[in-house]
C-alpha positions in Angstrom: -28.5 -120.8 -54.1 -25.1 -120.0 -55.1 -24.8 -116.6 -53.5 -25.6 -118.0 -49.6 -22.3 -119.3 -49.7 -19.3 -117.0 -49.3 -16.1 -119.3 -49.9 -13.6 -116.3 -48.5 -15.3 -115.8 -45.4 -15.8 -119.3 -44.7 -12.7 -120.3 -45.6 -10.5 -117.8 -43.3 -13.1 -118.5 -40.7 -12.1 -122.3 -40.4 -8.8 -121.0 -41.1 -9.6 -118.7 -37.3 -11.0 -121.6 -35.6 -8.5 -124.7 -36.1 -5.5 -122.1 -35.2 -7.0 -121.7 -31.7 -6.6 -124.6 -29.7 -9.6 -126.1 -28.0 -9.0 -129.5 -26.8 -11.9 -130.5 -25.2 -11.9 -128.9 -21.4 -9.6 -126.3 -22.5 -12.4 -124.4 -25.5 -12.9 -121.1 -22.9 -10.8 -118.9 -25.8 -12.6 -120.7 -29.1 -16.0 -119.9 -27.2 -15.4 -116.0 -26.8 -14.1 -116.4 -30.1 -17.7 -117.8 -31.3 -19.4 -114.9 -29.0 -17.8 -112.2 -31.0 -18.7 -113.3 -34.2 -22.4 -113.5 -32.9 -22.3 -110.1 -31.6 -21.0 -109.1 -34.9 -24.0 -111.1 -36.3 -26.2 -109.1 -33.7 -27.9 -112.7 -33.2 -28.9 -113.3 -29.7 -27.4 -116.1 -27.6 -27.0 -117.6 -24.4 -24.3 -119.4 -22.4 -24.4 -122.5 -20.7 -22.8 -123.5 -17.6 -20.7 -125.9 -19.6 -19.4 -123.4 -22.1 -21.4 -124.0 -25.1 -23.2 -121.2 -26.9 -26.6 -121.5 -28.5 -28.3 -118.5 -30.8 -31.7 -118.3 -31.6 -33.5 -117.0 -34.6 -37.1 -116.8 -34.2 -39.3 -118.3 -37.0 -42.8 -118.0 -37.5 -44.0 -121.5 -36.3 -42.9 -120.3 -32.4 -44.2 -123.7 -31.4 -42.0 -126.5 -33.1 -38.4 -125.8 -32.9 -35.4 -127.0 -35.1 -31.6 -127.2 -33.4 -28.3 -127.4 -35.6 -25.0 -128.1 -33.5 -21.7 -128.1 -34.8 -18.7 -128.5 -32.4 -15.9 -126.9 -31.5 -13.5 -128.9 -29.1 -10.6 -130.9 -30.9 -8.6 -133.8 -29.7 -6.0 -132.9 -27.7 -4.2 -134.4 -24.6 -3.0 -133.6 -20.9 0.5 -133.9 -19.4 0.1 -137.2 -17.2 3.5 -137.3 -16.0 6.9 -135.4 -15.6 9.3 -138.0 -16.2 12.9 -137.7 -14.3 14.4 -136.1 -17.9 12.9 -133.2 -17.9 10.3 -134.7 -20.9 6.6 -135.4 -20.8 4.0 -138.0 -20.6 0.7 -137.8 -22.3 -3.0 -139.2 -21.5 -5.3 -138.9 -24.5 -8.6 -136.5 -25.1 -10.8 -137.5 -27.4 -10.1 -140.9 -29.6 -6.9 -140.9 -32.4 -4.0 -143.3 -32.6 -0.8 -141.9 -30.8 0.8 -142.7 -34.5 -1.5 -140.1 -36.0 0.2 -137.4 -33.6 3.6 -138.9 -33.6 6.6 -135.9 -34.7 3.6 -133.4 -34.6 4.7 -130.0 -32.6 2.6 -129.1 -29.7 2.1 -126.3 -27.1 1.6 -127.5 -23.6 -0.8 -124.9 -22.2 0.0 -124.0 -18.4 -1.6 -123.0 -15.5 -0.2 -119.8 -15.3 -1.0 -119.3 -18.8 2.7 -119.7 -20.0 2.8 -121.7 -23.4 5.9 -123.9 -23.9 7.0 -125.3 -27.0 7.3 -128.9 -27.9 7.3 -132.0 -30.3 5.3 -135.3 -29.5 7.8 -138.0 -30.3 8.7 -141.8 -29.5 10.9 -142.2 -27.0 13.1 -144.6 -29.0 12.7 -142.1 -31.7 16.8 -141.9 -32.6 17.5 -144.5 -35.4 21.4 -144.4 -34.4 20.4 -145.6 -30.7 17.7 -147.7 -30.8 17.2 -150.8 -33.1 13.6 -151.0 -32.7 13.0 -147.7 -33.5 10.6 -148.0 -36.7 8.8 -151.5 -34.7 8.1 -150.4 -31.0 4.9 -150.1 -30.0 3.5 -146.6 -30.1 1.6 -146.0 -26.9 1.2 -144.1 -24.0 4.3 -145.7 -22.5 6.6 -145.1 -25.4 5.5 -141.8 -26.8 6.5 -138.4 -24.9 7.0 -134.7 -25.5 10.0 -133.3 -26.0 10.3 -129.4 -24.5 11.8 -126.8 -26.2 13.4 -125.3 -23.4 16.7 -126.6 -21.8 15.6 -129.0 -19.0 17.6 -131.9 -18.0 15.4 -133.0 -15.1 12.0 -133.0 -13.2 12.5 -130.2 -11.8 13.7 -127.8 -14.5 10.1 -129.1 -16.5 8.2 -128.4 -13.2 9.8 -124.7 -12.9 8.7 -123.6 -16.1 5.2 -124.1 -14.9 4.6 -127.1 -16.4 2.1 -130.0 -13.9 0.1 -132.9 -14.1 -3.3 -132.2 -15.7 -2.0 -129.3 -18.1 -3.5 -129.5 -21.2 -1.4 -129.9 -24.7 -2.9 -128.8 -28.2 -1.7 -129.9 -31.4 -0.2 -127.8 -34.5 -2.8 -127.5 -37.3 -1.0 -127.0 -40.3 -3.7 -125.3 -42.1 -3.3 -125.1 -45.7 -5.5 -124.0 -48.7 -4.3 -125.4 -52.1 -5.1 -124.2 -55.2 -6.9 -126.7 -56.6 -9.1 -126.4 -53.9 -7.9 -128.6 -50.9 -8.2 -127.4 -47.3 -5.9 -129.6 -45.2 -5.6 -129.0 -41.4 -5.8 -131.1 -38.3 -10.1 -129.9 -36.6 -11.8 -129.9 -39.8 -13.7 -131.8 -37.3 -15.6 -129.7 -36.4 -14.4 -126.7 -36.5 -15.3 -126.8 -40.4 -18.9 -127.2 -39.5 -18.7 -124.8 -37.3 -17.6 -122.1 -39.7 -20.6 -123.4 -42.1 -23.1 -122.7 -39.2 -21.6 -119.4 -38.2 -21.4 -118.4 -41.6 -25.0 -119.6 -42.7 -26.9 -117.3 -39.7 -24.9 -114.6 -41.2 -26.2 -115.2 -44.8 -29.5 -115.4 -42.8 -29.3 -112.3 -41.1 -27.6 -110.2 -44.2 -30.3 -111.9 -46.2 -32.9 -110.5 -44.0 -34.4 -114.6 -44.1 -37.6 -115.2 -42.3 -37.4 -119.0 -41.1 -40.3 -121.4 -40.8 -39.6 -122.5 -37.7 -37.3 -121.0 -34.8 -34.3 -122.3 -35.2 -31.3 -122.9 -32.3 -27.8 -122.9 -33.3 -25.8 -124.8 -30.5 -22.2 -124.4 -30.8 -21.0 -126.9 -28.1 -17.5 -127.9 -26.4 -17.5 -131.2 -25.1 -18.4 -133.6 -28.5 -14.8 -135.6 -28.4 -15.8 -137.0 -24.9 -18.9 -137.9 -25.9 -21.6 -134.7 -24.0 -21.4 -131.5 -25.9 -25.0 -131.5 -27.4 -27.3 -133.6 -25.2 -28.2 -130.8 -22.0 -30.0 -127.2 -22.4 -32.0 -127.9 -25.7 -35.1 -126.2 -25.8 -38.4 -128.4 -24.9 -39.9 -126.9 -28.1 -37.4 -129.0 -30.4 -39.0 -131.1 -32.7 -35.8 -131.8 -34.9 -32.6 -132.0 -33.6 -29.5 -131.9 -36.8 -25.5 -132.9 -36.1 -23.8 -130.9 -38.6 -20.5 -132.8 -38.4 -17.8 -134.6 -40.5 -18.3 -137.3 -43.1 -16.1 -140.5 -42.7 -14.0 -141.6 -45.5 -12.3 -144.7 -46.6 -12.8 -148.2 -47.8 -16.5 -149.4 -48.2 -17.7 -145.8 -48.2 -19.6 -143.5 -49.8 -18.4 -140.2 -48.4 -16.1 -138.3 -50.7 -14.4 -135.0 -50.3 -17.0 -133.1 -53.0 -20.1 -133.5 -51.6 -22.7 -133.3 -48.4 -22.1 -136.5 -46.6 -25.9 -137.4 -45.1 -25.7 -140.4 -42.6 -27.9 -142.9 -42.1 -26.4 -144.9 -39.3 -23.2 -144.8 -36.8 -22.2 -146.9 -34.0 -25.2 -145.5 -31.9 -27.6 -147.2 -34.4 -29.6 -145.3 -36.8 -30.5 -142.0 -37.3 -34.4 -140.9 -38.1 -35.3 -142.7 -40.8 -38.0 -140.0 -41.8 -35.8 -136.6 -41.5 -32.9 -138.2 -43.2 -35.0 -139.0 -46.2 -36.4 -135.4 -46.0 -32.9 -134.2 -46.3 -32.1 -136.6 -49.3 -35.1 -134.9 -50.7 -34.1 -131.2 -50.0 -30.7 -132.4 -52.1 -32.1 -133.5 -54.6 -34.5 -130.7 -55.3 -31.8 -128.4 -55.3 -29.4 -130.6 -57.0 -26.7 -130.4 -54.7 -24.4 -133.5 -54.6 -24.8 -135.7 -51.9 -24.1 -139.3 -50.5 -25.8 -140.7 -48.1 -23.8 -143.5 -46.1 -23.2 -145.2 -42.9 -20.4 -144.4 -40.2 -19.8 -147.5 -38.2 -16.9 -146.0 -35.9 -18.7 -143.0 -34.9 -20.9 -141.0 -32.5 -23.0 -137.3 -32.5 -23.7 -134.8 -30.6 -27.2 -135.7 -32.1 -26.9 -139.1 -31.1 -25.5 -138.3 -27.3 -29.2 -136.0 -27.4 -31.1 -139.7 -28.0 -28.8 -141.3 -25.1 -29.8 -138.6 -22.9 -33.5 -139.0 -23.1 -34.6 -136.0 -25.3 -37.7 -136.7 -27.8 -36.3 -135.4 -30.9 -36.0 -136.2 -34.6 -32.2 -136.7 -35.1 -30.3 -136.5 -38.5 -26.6 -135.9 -39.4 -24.9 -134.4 -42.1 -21.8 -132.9 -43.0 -18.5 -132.4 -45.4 -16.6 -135.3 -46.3 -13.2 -135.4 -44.3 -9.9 -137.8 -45.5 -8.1 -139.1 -42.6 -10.3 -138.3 -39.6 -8.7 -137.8 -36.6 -5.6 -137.4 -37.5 -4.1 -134.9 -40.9 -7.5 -133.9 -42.2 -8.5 -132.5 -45.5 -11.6 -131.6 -47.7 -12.2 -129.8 -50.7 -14.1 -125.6 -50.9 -16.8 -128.5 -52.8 -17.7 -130.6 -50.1 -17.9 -127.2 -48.3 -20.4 -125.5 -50.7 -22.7 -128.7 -50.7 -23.0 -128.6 -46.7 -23.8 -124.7 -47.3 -26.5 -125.1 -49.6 -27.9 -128.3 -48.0 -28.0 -126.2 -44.4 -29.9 -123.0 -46.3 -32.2 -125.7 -48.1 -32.7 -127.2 -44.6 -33.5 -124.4 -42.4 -35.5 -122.6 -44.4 -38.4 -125.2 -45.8 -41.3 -126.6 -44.1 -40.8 -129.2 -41.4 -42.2 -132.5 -42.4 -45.4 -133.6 -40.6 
């Protein structure tokens, strides 16, 4: 199975994806992004009215479908208020700690289509002035963003363009190491994504006849908690989250291998088609850990909250430090690739 996974391609493909900025409600210029490399695929796919893209490979079972979604809206925020020096207020998108953003460098996203400049700092950031500086609370109240233009006042900010309700991305920081690290804030999902993108290629180059028809639904809202759970097919029969694996104390995620979940906050997942993937792994011996996510919520999941009949499951790389400086190794990688081309292309269970 080695050869369905092409570590150059998928690597400068996540590489792509986490340095174009898609908070969710702002993912219009990641989505053309995933439409060209569909048309370069030649796979057909549709739009929705929200912005999500799903592609279809037709299998030879026409009757029971399968659907894989991977996501591609980040965390992000919007400019809640112009304050009267010129610097910025921020409401949150999506869930993170404001200390997890704190001294990152930003680009608020205008209106007009102007990007500014800027660093999200704590207002009592300046040791030399403020005695509370390493204690105060960070919040919404204390931390702000800091233009790089020279505005003294509201009004300056406001004549660069700059309103309530304009959106603010956050610098990546992508970085491959050699020992095989990639570090960049959006691993989740955008790594997923990549994996998806690059596995219907495989497929296609492959010349791969499925089982089943199979629907790959990139969506654009998952942060807020809606980006998979409208426009699936009635046909689907299994419905598989390909996103992140949590690490940290008490589990069994690691950055080296396919993370397969059993349960997250929303309760857990089905029982049967998360043993069937345990089996696929270990029938084609790719390294695996099954585990539990108790902060945490799916695209998958948002389907079951919606109403759809479906089989759910989850599964993904292993990411340090979700939601905030992210990183997994071209090995956790390789074990989601092999574990989506085991998936996709055997039998589904009775």
């Amino acid at each position: 199975m080695t050869n369905i996974f092409n570590k150059e391609k998928t690597v400068e493909l996540i590489k792509r994806l986490v340095e174009t900025p898609s908070p969710s409600g702002y993912t219009s210029t990641v989505m053309a992004l995933i439409a060209e490399e569909f048309e370069a695929i030649n796979v057909p796919y549709t739009t929705t009215n929200k912005g999500a893209i799903i592609a279809t490979i037709k299998g030879e079972d026409t009757t029971r479908h399968r659907l894989l979604t991977a996501h591609t809206d980040t965390l992000g925020a919007m400019v809640k208020e112009v304050k009267s020096n010129g610097r910025l207020k921020l409401t949150m998108i999506g869930g993170f700690n404001w200390n997890a953003v704190e001294g990152e460098y930003c680009l608020i996203h205008t209106a007009s289509g102007k990007k500014v400049r800027g660093t999200i700092l704590m207002h009592q950031t300046t040791v030399h002035v403020y005695r509370d500086a390493g204690s105060v609370e960070r919040n919404a109240e204390n931390i702000e963003v800091r233009i790089d233009e020279k505005v003294f006042n509201e009004d300056d900010t406001r004549a660069l363009g700059i309103e309530v309700g304009d959106f603010v991305s956050f610098d990546p920081r992508f970085e491959e190491t050699e020992s095989g690290f990639i570090k960049s804030r959006h691993l989740d999902d955008k790594a997923s994504t990549a994996l998806v993108i690059e596995l219907i290629r495989s497929l296609k180059e492959h010349n791969v006849k499925l089982p089943h028809t199979t629907h790959f639904y990139i969506s654009n809202n998952e942060e807020i908690g809606y980006g998979g759970n409208s426009n699936i097919p009635t046909e689907t029969v299994e419905y598989i989250a390909v996103d992140m694996g949590a690490i940290g104390d008490g589990q069994t995620s690691d950055e080296y291998t396919v993370s397969i979940c059993a349960k997250d906050s929303s309760g857990p997942y089905h029982y049967a088609l998360t043993q069937h993937l345990v089996g696929l792994a270990e029938e084609n011996k790719i390294g695996h850990k099954l585990d539990i996510y108790p902060y945490y919520g799916s695209d998958a999941s948002a389907a079951i909250r919606a109403g759809f009949d479906v089989k759910h499951a989850l599964f993904g790389p292993g990411i340090e430090s979700s939601h905030a400086l992210e990183r997994t190794h071209i090995d956790s990688l390789q074990a989601t690739a092999e574990l989506l081309h085991a998936y996709v292309t055997s039998d589904m269970m009775e």
